[in-house]
N, C-alpha and C positions, 0 to 999 in steps of 0.2 A: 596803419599805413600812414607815413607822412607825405605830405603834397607841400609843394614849393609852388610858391608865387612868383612870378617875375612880371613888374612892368615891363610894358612894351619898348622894347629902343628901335631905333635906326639900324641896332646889326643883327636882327633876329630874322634874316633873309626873308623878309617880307609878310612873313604869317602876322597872322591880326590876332596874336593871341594876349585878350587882356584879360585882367582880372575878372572884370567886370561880366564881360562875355560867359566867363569860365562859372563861374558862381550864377548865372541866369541861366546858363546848358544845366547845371548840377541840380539848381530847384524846381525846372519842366521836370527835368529825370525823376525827383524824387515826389513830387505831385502825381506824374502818373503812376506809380510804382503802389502809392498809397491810396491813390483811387480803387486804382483794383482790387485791393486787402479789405479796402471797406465793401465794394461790390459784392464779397465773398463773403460776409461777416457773416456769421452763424445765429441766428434769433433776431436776425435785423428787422425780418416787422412786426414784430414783438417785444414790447417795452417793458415785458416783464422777467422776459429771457434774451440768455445769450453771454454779458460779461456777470461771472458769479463774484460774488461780493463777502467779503468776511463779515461783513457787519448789515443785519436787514433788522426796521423796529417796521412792528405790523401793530396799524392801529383796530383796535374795538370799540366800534360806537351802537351804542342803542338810543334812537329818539325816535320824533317822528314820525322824520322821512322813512324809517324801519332798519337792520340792520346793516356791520360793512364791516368786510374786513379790510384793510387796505394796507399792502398790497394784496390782493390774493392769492398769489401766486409768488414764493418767495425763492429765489435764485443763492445759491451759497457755496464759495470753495470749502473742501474738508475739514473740518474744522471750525468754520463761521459759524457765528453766533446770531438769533433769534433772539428780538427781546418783543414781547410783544407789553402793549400799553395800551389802557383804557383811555381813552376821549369821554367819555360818557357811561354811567353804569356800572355795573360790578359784573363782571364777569371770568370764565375759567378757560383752560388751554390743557386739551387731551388730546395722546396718539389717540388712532384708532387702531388699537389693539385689546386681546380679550382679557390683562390686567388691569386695565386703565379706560376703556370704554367700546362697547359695540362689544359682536360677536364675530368681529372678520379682520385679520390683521391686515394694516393698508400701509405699511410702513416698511424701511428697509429689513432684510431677514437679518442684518447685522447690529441693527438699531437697536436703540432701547427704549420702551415708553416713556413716556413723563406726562405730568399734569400737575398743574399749577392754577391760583387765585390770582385775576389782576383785578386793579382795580385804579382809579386815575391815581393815589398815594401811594400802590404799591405793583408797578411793572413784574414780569418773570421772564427771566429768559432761560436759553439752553443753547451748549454748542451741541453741534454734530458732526460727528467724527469719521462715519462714516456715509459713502457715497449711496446714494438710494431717493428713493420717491418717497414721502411723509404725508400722509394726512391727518387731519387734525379737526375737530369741534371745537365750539364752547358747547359744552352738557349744555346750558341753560338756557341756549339761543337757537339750539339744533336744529328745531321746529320749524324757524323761521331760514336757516339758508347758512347761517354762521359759523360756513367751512374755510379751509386755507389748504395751500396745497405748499411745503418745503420740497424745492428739489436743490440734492448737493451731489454737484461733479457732474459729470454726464456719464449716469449709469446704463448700462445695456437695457433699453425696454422692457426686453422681454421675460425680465429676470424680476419685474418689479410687482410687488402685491398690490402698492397701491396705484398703477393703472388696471386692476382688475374693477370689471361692474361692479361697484356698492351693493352691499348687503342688501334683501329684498325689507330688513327690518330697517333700516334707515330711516327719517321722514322725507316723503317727496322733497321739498326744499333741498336738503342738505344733498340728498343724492342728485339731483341737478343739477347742482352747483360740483358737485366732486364729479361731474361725467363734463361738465364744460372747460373745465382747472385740466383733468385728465386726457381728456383731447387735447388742449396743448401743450402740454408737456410732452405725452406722445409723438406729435407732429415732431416737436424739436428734439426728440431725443432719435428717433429715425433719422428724421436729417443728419444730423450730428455724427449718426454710423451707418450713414449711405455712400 
């Protein structure tokens, strides 16, 4: 659509029509217009969800303070990629599935496992291709809580293995952390197809 400007004359029978005016009416308009898209924004009080990302690096630290995955909770359009990287440690990256680790698959039914070595000189990553819920350990840290949770696209909840309870074989740690990860992703995946 083209819009034309006209300064204001003496023979525009009297309308107050300026540039000026016309450009301050069109940026209320389009301020309020984007308020509301944000009011409406899907994962908004949640920083871990909402806009999904082709590219998320998850760090793994062991000291200390005690383990961290950070984020834990990883957001991804189809396709994006996963690189996870040691801070501290040597540590590995398994679905939780019954080639690759546990006895309960928690991952999409279309997925495929992987596992992988990090360590601060040597990152691994993985895309994901398709849409689903991903849980994931480090084997070596399980004990202590050293879950993550990939979610890519906004798959239908209820179709997902891993917002199912954690195997009763788990360690406490880890299954409390995938039932805290799991609750929100749930929340936002309901929202999302409410």
């Amino acid at each position: 659509m083209l819009y034309r400007f006209e300064r204001e004359t003496p023979s525009m029978s009297g309308q107050q029509s300026t540039r000026r005016r016309l450009l301050t009416s069109g940026s209320a308009l389009l301020a309020t217009g984007l308020a509301g898209c944000v009011d409406d924004e899907l994962g908004k009080d949640d920083p871990l969800l909402g806009d999904p990302e082709p590219y998320v690096e998850v760090t793994l630290a062991n000291d200390e303070s005690g383990v961290r995955v950070d984020p834990p909770i990883a957001h991804l359009v189809e396709g994006g990629t996963v690189e996870w990287v040691a801070e501290s440690g040597s540590h590995d990256t398994a679905a939780y599935h019954p080639e690759t680790h546990g006895d309960q698959r928690r991952i999409s039914e279309d997925g495929e496992p992987w596992e992988g070595s990090v360590s601060p000189s040597s990152p691994f990553d993985r895309e994901f291709h398709h849409e689903g819920v991903y849980d994931y350990a480090c084997r070596s840290h399980e004990e202590r809580g050293m879950v993550g949770t990939i979610l890519v696209g906004l798959p239908a909840p209820e179709e997902q293995p891993g917002l199912e309870a954690p195997s009763d074989e788990y360690p406490a740690d880890a299954s409390d952390e995938l039932e805290r990860y799991n609750e929100r992703v749930r929340e936002f995946l309901v929202e999302g197809h409410g």
